[in-house]
Backbone bond lengths (Angstrom), bond angles and torsions (degrees), N, CA, C in turn:
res aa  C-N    CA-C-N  psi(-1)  N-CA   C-N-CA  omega(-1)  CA-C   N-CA-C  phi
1 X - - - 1.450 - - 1.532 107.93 -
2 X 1.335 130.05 124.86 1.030 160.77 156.50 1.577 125.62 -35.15
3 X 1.805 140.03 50.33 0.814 108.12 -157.20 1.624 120.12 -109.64
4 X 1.094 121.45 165.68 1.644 131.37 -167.79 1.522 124.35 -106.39
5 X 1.333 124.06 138.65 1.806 118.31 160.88 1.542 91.49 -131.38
6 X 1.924 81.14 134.48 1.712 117.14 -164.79 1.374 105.76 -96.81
7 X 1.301 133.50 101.95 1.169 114.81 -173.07 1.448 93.29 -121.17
8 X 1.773 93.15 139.91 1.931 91.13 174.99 1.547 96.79 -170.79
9 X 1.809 112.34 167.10 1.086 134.10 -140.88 2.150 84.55 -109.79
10 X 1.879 86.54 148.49 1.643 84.09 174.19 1.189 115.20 -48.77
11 X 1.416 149.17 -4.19 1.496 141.17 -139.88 1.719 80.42 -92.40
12 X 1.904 119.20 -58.80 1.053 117.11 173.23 1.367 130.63 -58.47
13 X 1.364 129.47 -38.82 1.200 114.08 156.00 1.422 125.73 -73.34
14 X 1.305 152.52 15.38 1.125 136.35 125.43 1.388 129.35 -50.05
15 X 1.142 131.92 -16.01 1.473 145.30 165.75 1.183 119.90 -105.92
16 X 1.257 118.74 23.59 1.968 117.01 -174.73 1.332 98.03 -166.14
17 X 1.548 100.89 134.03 1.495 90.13 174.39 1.711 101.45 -101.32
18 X 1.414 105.29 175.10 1.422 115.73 152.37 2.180 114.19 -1.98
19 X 1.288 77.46 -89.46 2.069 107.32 -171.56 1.982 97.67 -58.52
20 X 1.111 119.12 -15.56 1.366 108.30 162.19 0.939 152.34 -110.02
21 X 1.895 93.13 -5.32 1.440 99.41 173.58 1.521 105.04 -88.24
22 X 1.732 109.95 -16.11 2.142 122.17 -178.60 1.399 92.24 -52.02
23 X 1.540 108.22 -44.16 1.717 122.27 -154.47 1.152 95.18 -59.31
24 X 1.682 131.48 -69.70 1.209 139.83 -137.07 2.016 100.39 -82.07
25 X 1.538 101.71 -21.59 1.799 103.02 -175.86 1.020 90.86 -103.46
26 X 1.411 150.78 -38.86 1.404 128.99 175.56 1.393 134.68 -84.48
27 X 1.693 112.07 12.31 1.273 94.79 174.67 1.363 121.31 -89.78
28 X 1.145 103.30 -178.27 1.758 125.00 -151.35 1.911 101.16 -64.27
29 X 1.417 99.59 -31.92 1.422 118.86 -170.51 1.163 121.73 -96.93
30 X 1.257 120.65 23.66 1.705 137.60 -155.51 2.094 87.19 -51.49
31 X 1.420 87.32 147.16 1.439 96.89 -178.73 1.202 84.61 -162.82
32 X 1.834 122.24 115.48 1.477 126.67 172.53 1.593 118.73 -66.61
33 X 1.657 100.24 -27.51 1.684 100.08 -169.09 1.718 81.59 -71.34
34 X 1.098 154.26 -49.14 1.303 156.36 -147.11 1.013 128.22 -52.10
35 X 1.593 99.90 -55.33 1.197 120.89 167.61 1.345 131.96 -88.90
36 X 1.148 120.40 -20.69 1.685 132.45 149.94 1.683 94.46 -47.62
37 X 1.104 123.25 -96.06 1.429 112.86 -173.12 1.799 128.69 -64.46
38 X 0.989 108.11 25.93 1.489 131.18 151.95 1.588 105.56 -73.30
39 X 1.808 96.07 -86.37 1.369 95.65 176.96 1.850 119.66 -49.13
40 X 1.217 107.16 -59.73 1.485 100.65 178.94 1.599 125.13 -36.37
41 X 1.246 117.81 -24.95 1.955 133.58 -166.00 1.188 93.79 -100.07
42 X 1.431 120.01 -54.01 1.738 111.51 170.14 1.829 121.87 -41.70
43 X 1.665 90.48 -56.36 1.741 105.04 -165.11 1.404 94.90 -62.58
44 X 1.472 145.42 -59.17 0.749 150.92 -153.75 1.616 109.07 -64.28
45 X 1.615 120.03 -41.71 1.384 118.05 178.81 1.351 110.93 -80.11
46 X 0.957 108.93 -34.35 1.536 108.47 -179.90 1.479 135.54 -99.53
47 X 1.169 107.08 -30.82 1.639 130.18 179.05 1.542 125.92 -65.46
48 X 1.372 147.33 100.94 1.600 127.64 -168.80 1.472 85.27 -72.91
49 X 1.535 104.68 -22.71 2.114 97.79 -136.53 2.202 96.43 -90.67
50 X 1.427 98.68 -176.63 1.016 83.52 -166.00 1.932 101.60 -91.83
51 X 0.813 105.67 144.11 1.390 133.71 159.49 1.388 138.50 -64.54
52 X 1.375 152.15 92.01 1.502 138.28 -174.44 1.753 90.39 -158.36
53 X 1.345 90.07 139.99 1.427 112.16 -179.59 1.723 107.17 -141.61
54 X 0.976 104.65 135.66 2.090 108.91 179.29 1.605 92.25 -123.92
55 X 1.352 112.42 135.09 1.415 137.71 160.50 1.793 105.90 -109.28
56 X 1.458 98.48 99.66 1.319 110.83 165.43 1.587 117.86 -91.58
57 X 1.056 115.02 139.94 1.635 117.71 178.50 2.097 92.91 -119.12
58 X 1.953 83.54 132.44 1.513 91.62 -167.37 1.553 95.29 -125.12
């Protein structure tokens, strides 16, 4: 098992709650390009502020 520390700036949690960011790292189908541009398409439509998130694999 594969596990991760999510580190990211309020810009991303203003657009994600809790249950979607579990959703988006725990699903079954994990795809990093995916979810990088998940968050990026979200932050970008919605976000003024700045945005940065790191997916470390430990």
């Amino acid at each position: 098992m594969r596990r991760y520390v999510f580190l990211c700036t309020d810009g991303v949690l203003k657009n994600y709650n809790d249950a979607e960011i579990m959703s988006l790292l725990t699903d079954g189908a994990f795809d990093f390009e995916s979810i990088c541009k998940s968050f990026e398409n979200t932050s970008r439509a919605l976000s003024k502020d700045n945005s940065t998130a790191i997916l470390i694999e430990v």
